[in-house]
ChimeraX commands (.cxc) that place a marker at each C-alpha (Angstrom):
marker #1 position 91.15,103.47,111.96 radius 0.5
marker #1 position 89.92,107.19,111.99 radius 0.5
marker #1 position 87.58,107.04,108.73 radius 0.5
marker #1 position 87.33,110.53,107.66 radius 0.5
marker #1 position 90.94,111.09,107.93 radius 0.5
marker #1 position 91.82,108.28,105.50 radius 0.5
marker #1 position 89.01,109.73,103.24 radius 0.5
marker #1 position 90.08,113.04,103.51 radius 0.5
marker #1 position 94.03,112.08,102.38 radius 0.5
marker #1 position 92.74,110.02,99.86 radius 0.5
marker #1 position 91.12,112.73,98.36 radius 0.5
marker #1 position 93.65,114.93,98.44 radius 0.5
marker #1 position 96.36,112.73,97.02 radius 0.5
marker #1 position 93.22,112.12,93.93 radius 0.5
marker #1 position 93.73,115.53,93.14 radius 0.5
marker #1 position 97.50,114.58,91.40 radius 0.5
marker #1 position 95.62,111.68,88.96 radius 0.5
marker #1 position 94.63,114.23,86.55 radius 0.5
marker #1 position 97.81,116.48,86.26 radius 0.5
marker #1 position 100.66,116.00,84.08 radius 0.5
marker #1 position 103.68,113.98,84.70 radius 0.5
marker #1 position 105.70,117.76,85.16 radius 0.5
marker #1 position 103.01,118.89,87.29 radius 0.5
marker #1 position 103.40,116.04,89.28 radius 0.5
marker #1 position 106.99,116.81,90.05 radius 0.5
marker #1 position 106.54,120.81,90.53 radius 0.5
marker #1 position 104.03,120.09,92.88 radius 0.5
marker #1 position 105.37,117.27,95.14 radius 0.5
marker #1 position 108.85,116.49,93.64 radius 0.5
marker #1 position 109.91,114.36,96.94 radius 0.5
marker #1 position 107.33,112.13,96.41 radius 0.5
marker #1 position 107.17,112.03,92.34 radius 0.5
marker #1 position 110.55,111.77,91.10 radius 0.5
marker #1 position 111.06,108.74,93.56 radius 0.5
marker #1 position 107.80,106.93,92.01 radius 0.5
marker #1 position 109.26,107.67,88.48 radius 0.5
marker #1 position 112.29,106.04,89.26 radius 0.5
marker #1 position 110.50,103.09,90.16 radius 0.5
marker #1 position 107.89,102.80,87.62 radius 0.5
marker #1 position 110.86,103.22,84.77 radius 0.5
marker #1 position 112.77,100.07,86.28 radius 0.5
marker #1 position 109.50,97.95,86.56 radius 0.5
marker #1 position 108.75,98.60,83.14 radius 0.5
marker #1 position 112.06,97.16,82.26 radius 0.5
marker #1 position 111.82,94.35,84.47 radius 0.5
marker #1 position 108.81,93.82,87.07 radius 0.5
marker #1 position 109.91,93.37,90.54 radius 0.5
marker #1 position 108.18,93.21,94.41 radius 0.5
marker #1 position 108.31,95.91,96.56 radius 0.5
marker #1 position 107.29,96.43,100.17 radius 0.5
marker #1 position 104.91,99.63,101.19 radius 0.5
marker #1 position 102.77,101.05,103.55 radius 0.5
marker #1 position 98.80,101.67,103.21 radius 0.5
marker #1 position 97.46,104.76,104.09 radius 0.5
marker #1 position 96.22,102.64,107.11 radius 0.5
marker #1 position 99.92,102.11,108.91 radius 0.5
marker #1 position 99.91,98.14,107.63 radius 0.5
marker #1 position 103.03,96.71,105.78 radius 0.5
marker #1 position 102.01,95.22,102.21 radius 0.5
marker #1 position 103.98,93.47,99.11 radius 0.5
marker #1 position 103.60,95.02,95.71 radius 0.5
marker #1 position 104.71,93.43,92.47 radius 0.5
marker #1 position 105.50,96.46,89.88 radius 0.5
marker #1 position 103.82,97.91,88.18 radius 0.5
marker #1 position 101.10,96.49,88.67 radius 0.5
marker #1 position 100.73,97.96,92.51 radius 0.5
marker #1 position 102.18,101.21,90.98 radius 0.5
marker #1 position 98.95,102.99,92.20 radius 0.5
marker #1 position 99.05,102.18,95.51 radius 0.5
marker #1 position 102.27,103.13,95.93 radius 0.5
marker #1 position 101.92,106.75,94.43 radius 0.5
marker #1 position 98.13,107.07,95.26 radius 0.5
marker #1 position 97.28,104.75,98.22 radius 0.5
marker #1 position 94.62,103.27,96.41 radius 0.5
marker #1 position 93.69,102.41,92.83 radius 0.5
marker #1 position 90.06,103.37,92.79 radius 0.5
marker #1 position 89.31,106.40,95.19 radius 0.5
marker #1 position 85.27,105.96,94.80 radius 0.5
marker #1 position 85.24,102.27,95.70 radius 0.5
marker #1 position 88.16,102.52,98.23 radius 0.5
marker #1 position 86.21,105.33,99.88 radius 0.5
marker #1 position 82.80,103.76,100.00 radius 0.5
marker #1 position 84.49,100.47,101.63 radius 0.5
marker #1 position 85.88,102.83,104.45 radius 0.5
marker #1 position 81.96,104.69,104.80 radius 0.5
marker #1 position 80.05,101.60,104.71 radius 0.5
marker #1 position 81.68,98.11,105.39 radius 0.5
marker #1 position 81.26,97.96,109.50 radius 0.5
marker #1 position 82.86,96.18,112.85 radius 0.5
marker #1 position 81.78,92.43,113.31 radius 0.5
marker #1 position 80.47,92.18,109.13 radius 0.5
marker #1 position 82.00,90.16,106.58 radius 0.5
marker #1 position 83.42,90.57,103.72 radius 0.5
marker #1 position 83.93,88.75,100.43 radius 0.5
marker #1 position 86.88,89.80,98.39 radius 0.5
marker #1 position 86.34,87.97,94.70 radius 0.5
marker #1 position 89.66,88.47,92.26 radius 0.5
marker #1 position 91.88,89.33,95.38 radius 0.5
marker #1 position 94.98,89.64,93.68 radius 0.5
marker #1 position 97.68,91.35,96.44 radius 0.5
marker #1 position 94.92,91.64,98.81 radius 0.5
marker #1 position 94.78,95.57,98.51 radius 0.5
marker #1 position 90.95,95.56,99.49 radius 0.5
marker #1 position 91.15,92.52,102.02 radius 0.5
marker #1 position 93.94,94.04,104.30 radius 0.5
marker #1 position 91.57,97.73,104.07 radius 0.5
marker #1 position 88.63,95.30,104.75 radius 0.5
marker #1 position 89.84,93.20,107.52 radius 0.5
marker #1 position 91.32,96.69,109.56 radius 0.5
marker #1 position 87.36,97.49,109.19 radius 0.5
marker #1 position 85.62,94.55,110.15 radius 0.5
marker #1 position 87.95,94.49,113.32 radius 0.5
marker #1 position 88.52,91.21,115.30 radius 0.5
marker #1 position 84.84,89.80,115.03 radius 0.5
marker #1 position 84.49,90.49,111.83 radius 0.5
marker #1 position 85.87,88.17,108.66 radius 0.5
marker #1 position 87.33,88.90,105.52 radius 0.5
marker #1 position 87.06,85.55,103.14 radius 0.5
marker #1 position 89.99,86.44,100.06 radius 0.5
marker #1 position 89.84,84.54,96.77 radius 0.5
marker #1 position 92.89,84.60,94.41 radius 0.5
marker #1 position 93.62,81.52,91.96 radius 0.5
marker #1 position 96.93,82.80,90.39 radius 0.5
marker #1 position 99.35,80.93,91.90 radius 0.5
marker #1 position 101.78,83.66,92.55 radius 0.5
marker #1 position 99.55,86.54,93.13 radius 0.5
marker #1 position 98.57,83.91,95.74 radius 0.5
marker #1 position 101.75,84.17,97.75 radius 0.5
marker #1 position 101.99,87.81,97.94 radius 0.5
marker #1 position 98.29,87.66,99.07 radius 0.5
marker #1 position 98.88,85.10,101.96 radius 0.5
marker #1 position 102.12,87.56,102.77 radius 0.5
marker #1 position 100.79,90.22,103.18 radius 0.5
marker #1 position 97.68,88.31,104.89 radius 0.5
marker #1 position 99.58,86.61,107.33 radius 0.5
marker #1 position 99.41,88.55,110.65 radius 0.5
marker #1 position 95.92,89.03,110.10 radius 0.5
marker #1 position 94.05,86.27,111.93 radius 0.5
marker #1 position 90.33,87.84,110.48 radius 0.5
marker #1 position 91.82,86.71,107.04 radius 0.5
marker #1 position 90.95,83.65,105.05 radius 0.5
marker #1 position 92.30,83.35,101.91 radius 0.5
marker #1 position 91.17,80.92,99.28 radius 0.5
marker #1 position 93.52,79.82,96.23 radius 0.5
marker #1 position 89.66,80.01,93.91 radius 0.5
marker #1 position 88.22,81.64,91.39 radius 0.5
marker #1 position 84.84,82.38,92.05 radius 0.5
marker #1 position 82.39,80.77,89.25 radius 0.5
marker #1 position 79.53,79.25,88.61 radius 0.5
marker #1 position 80.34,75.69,89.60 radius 0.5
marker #1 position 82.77,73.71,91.45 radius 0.5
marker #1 position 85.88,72.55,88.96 radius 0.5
marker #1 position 88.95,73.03,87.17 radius 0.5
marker #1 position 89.52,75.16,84.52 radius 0.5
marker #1 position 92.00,77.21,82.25 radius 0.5
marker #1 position 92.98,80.05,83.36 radius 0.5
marker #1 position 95.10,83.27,81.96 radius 0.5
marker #1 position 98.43,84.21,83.63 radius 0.5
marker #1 position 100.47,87.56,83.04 radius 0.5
marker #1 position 102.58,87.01,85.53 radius 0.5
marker #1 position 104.65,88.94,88.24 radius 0.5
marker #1 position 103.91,92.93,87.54 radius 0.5
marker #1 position 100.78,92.29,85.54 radius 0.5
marker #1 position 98.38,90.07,87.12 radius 0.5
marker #1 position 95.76,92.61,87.27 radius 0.5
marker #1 position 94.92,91.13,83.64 radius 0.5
marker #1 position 94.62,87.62,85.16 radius 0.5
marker #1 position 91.34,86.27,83.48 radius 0.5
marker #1 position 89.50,83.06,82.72 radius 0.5
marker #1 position 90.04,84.87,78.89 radius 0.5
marker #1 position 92.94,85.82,77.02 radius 0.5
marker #1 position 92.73,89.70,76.97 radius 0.5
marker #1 position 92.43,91.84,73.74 radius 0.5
marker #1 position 94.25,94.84,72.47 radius 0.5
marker #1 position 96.60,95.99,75.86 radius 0.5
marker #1 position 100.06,96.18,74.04 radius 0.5
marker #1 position 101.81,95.72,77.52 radius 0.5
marker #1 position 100.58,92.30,78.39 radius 0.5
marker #1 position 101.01,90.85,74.79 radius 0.5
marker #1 position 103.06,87.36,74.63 radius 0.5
marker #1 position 102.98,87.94,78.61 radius 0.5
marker #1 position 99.98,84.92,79.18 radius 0.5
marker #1 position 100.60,81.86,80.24 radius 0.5
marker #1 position 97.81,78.77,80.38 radius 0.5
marker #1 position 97.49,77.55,83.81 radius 0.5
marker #1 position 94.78,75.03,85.72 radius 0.5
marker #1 position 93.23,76.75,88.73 radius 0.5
marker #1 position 90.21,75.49,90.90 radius 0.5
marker #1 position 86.84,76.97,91.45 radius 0.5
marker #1 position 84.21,77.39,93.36 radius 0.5
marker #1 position 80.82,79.01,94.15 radius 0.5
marker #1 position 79.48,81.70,96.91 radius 0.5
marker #1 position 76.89,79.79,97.69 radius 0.5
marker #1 position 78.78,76.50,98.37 radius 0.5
marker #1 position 81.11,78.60,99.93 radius 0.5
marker #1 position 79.42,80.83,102.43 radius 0.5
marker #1 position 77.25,77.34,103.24 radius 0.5
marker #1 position 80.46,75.04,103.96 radius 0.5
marker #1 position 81.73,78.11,105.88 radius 0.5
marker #1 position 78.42,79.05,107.62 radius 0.5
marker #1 position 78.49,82.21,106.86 radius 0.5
marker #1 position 76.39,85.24,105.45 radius 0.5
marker #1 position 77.99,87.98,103.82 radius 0.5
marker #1 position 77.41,91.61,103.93 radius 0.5
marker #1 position 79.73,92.93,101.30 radius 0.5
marker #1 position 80.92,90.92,98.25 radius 0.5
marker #1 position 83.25,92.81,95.94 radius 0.5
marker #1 position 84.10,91.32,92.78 radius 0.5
marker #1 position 86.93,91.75,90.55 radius 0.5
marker #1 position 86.77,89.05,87.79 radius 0.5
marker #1 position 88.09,90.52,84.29 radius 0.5
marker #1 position 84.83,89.64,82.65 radius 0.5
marker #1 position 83.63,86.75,84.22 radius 0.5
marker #1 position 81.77,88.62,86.95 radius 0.5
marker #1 position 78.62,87.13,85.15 radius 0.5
marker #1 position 79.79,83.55,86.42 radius 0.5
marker #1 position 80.13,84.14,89.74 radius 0.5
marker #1 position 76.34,85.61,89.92 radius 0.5
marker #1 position 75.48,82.42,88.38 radius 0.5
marker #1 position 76.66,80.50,91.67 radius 0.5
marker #1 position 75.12,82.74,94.15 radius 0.5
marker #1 position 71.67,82.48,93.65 radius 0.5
marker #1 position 70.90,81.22,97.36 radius 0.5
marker #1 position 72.99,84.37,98.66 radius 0.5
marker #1 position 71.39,86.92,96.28 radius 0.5
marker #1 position 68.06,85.38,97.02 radius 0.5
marker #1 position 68.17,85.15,101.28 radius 0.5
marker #1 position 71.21,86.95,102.28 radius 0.5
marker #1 position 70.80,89.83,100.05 radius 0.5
marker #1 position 74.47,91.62,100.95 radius 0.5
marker #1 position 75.66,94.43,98.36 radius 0.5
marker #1 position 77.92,94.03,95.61 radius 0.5
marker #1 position 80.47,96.01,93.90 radius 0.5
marker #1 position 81.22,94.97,90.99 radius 0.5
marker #1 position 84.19,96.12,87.91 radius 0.5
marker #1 position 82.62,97.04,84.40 radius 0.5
marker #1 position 85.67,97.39,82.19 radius 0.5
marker #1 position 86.75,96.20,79.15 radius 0.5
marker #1 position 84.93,98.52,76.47 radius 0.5
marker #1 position 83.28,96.22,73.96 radius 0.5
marker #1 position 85.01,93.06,74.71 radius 0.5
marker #1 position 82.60,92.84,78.22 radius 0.5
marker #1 position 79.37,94.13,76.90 radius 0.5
marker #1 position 78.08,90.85,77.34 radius 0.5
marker #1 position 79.65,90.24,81.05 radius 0.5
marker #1 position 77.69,93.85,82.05 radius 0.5
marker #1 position 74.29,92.83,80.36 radius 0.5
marker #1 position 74.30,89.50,82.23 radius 0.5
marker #1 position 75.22,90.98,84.95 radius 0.5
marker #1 position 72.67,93.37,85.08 radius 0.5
marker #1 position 69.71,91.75,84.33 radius 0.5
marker #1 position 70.73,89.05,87.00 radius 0.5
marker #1 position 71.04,91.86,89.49 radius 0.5
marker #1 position 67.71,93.22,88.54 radius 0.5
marker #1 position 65.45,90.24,88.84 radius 0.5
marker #1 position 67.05,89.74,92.35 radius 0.5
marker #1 position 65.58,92.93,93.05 radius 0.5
marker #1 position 69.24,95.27,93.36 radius 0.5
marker #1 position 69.33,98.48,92.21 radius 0.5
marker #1 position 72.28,99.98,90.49 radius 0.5
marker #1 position 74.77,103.07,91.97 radius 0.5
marker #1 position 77.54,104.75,90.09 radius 0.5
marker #1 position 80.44,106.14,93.24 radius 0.5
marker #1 position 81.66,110.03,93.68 radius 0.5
marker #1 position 84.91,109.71,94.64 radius 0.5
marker #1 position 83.41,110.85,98.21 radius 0.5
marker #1 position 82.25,107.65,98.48 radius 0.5
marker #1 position 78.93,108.42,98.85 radius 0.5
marker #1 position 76.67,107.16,95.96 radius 0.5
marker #1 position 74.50,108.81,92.92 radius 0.5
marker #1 position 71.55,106.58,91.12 radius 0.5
marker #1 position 72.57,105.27,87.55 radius 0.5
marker #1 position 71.09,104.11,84.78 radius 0.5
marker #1 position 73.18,101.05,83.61 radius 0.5
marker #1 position 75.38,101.55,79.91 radius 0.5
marker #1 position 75.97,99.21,77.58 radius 0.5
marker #1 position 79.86,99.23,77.76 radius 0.5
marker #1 position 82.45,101.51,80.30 radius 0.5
marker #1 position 86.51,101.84,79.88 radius 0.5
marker #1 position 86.56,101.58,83.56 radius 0.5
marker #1 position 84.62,101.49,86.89 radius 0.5
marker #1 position 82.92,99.53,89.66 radius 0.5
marker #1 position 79.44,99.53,90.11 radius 0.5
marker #1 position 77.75,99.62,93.77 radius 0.5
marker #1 position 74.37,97.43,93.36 radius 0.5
marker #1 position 71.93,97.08,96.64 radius 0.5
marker #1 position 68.65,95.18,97.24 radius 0.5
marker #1 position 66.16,97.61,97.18 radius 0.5
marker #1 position 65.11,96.96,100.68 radius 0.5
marker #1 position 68.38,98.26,101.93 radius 0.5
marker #1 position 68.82,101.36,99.98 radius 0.5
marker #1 position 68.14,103.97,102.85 radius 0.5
marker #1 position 71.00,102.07,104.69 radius 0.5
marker #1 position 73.71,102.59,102.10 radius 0.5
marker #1 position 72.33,105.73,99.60 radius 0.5
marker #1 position 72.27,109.20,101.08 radius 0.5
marker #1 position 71.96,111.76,98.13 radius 0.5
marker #1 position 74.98,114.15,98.85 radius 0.5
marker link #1:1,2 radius 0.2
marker link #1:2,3 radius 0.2
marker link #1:3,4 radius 0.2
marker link #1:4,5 radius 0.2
marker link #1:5,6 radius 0.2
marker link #1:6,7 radius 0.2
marker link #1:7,8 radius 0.2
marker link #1:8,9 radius 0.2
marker link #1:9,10 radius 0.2
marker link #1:10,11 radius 0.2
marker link #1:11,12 radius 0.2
marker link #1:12,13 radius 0.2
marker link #1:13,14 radius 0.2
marker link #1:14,15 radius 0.2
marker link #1:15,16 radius 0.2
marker link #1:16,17 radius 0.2
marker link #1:17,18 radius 0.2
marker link #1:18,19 radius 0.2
marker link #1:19,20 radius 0.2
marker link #1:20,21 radius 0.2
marker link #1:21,22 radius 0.2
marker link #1:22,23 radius 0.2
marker link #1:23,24 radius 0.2
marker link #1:24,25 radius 0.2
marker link #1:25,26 radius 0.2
marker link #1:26,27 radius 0.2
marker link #1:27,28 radius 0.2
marker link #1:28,29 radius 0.2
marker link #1:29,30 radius 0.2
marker link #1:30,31 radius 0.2
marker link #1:31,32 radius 0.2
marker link #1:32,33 radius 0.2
marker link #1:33,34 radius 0.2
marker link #1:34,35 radius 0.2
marker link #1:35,36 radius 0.2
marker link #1:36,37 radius 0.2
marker link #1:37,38 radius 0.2
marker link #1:38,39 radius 0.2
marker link #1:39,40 radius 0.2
marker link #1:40,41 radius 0.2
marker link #1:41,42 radius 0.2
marker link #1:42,43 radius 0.2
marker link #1:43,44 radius 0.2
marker link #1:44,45 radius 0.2
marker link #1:45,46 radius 0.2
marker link #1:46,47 radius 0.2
marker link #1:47,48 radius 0.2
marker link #1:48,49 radius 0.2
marker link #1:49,50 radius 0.2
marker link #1:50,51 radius 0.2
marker link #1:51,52 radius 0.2
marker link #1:52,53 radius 0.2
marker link #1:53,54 radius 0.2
marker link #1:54,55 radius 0.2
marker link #1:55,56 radius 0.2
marker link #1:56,57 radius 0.2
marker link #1:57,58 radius 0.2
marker link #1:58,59 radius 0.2
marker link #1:59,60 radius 0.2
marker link #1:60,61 radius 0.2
marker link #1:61,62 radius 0.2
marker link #1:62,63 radius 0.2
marker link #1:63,64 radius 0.2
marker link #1:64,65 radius 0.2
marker link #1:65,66 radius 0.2
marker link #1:66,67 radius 0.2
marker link #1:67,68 radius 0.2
marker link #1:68,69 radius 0.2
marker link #1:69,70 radius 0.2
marker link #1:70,71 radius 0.2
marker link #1:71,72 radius 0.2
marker link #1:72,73 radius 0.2
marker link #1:73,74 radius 0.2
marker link #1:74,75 radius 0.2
marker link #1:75,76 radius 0.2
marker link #1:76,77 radius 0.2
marker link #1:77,78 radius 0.2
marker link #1:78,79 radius 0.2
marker link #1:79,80 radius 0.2
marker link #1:80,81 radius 0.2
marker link #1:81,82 radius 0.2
marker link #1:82,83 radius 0.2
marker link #1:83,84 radius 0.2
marker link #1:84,85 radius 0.2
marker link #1:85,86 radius 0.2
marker link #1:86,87 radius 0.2
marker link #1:87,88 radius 0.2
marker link #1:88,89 radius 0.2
marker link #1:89,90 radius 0.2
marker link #1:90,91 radius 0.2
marker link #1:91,92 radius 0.2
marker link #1:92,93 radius 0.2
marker link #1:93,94 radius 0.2
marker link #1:94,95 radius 0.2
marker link #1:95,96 radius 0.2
marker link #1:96,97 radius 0.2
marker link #1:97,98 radius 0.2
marker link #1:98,99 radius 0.2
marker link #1:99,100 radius 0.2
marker link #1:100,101 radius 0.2
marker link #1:101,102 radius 0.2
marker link #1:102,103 radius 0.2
marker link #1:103,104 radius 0.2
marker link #1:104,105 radius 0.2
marker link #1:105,106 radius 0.2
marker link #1:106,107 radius 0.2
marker link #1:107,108 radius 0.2
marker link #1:108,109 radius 0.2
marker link #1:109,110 radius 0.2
marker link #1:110,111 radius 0.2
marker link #1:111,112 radius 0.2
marker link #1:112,113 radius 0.2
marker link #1:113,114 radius 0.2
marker link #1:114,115 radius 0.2
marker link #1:115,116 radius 0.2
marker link #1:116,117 radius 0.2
marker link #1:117,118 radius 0.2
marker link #1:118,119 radius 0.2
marker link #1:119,120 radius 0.2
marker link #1:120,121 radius 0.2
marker link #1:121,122 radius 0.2
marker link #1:122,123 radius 0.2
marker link #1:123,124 radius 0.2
marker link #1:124,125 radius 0.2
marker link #1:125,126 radius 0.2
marker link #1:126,127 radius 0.2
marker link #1:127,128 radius 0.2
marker link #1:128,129 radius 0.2
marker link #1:129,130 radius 0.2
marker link #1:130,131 radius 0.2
marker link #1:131,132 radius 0.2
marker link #1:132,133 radius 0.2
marker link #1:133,134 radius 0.2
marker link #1:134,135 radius 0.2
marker link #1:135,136 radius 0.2
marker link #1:136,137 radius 0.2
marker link #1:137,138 radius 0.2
marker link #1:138,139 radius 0.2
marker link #1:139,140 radius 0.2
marker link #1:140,141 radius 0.2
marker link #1:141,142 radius 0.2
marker link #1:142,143 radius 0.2
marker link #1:143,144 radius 0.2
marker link #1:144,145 radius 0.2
marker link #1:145,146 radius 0.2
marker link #1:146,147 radius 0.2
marker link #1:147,148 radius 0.2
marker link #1:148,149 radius 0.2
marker link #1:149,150 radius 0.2
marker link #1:150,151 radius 0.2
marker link #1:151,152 radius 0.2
marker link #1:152,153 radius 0.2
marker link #1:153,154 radius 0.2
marker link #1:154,155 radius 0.2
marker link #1:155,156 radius 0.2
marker link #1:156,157 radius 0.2
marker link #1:157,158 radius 0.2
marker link #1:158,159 radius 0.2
marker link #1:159,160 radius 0.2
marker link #1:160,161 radius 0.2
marker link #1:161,162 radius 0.2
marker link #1:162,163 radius 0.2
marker link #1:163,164 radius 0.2
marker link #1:164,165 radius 0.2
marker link #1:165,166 radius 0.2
marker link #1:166,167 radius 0.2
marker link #1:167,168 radius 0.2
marker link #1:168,169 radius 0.2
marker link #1:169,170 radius 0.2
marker link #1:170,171 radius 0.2
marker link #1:171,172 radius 0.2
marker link #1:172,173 radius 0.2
marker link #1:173,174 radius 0.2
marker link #1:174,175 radius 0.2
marker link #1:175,176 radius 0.2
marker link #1:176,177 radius 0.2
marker link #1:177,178 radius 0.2
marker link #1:178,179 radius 0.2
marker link #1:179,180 radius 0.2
marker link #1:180,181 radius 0.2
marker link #1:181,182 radius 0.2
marker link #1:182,183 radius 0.2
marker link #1:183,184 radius 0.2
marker link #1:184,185 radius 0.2
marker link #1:185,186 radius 0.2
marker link #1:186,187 radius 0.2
marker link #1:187,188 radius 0.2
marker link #1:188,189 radius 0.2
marker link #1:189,190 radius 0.2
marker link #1:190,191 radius 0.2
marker link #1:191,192 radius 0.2
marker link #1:192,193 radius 0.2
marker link #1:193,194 radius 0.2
marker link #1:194,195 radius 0.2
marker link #1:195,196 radius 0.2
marker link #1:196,197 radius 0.2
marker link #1:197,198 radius 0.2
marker link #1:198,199 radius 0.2
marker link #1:199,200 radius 0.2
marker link #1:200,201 radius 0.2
marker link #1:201,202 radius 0.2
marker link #1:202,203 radius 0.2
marker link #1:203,204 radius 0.2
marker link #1:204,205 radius 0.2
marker link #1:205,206 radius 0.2
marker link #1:206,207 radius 0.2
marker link #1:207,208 radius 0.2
marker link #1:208,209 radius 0.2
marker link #1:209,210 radius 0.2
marker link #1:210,211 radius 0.2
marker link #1:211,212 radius 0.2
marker link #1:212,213 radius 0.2
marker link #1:213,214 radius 0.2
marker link #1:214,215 radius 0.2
marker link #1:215,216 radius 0.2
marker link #1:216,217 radius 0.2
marker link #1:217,218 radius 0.2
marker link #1:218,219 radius 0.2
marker link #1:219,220 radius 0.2
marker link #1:220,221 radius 0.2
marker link #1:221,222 radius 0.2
marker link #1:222,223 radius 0.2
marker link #1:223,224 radius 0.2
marker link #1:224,225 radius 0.2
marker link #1:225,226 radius 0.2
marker link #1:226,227 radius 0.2
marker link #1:227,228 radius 0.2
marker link #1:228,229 radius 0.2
marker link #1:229,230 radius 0.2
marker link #1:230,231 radius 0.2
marker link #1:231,232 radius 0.2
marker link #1:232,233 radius 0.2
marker link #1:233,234 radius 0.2
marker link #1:234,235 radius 0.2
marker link #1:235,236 radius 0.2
marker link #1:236,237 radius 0.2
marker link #1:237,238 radius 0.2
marker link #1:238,239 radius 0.2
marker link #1:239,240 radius 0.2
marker link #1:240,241 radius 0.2
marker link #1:241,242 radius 0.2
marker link #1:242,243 radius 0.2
marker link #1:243,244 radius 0.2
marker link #1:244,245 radius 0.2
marker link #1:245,246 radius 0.2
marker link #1:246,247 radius 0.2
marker link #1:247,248 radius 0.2
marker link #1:248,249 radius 0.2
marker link #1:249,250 radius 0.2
marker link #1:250,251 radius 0.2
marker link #1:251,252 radius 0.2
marker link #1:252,253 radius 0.2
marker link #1:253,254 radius 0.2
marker link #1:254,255 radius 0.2
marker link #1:255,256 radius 0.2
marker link #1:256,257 radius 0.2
marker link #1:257,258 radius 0.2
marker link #1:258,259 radius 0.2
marker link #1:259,260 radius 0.2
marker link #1:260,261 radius 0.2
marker link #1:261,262 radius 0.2
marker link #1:262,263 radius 0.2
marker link #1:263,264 radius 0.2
marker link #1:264,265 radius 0.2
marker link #1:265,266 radius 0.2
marker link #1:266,267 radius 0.2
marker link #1:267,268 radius 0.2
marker link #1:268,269 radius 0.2
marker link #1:269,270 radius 0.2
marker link #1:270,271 radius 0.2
marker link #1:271,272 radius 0.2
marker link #1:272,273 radius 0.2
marker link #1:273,274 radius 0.2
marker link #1:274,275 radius 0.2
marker link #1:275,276 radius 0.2
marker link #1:276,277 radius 0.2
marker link #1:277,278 radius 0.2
marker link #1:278,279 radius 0.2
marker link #1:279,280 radius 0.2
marker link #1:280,281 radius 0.2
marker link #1:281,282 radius 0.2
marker link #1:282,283 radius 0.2
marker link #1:283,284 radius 0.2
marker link #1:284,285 radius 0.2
marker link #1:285,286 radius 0.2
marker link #1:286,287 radius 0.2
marker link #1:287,288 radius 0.2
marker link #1:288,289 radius 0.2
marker link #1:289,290 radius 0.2
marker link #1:290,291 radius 0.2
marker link #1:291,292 radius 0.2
marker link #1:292,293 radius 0.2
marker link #1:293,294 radius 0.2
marker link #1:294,295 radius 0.2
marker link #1:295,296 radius 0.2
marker link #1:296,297 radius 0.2
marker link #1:297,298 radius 0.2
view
């Protein structure tokens, strides 16, 4: 994979998320009017389409929920772009809250052949387009988990097919295009810890992706934070209805010694003073020990 290339088209193609939806189709009409198409008919009725990455692999999409890959490449430009600068050959990689495997298919072209890319997606059919589009790739395991604090089973929030970005251990609040959508479902669970220790393994990266719950998993990786000390990314959404899931989070970060990093959409870090609540972003924390490795003021 030729790094600065990818990061270089990614930020290019960033440059369209702020113009209007005429703009958009002035500007690159060929590529826009196409997407629009799409997007209209997946509002009507969500459907699975195949795509490329901006990495050459084949990948499933359910619309319109993978909307943004399609027209973007990505749906996050910072975090997608510090993945490419910092996750190396032979490492491994946890990928908490899966869902289509967007980040574990980026991940495992990164890690290469001795590297491993450990996938955790409960939803039962986010599940199967994440062992799809995970199938040819033998440094892939995928896990049908949610990451928490304990081993069990629990309730767990469906949206289904098109929307199962909401997926959460919580019925979401206030987003009029999910409402009626949830179904209750049972899902299984389990913990970093026990599951880097049954696997034998020792993570450099864990990225996670919980709707809320983020909090949770932290509580089960106490022996990882403690001796293995990877970095984290991890979502801050929600507004008010995660202030809680952010607090927790940081303070648990903070007594482990990690250190807090908001991303440029470079890639490339700036140092951040934590806020109570955000709309939407991920969060790059480090163990102080490894800062120089990872922060680079540009």
């Amino acid at each position: 994979m030729d790094r600065e290339k990818i990061i270089k088209k990614i930020l290019e193609i960033e440059k369209f998320r702020t113009m209007s939806k005429k703009e958009r189709l002035f500007k690159k009409f060929l590529k826009t009017f196409p997407y629009y198409i799409l997007a209209t008919a997946a509002k009507i009725k969500p459907f699975t389409i195949k795509f490329k990455t901006l990495w050459g692999d084949n990948m499933y999409g359910d619309l319109p929920n993978a909307n943004t890959f399609i027209y973007y490449g990505c749906a996050e430009a910072n975090l997608t772009n510090f993945i490419i600068r910092n996750l190396k050959e032979n490492e491994i990689f946890i990928d908490g809250g899966a869902n289509i495997g967007f980040y574990s298919l980026l991940s495992s072209a990164l890690v290469g052949e001795k590297g491993s890319v450990h996938s955790f997606e409960p939803t039962p059919k986010t599940f199967k387009l994440l062992k799809k589009n995970s199938l040819q790739k033998k440094n892939i395991k995928i896990n049908q988990l949610a990451i928490l604090d304990k081993e069990t089973e629990i309730d767990f929030i469906d949206y289904g097919i098109g929307y199962n970005a909401f997926n959460s251990i919580n019925k979401r609040l206030n987003i009029k295009e999910i409402e009626g959508l949830e179904q209750k479902i049972r899902v299984q669970t389990t913990t970093i810890d026990t599951y880097c220790e049954v696997e034998n393994i020792k993570p450099n990266f864990i990225k996670l992706d919980l709707e809320g719950s983020e909090y949770l998993a932290l509580e089960g990786s106490v022996k990882v934070l403690k001796e293995i000390r990877p970095i984290l990314s991890i979502e801050v959404a929600g507004d008010k209805e995660w202030i809680n899931n952010i607090k927790i989070v940081n303070n648990t970060l903070q007594k482990n010694n990690y250190l807090p990093f908001l991303i440029k959409n470079n890639g490339y870090l700036e140092k951040h003073t934590v806020e109570n609540s955000y709309k939407y972003d991920n969060l790059i924390y480090i163990p102080k020990e490894k800062i120089n490795k990872y922060y680079d003021n540009h």
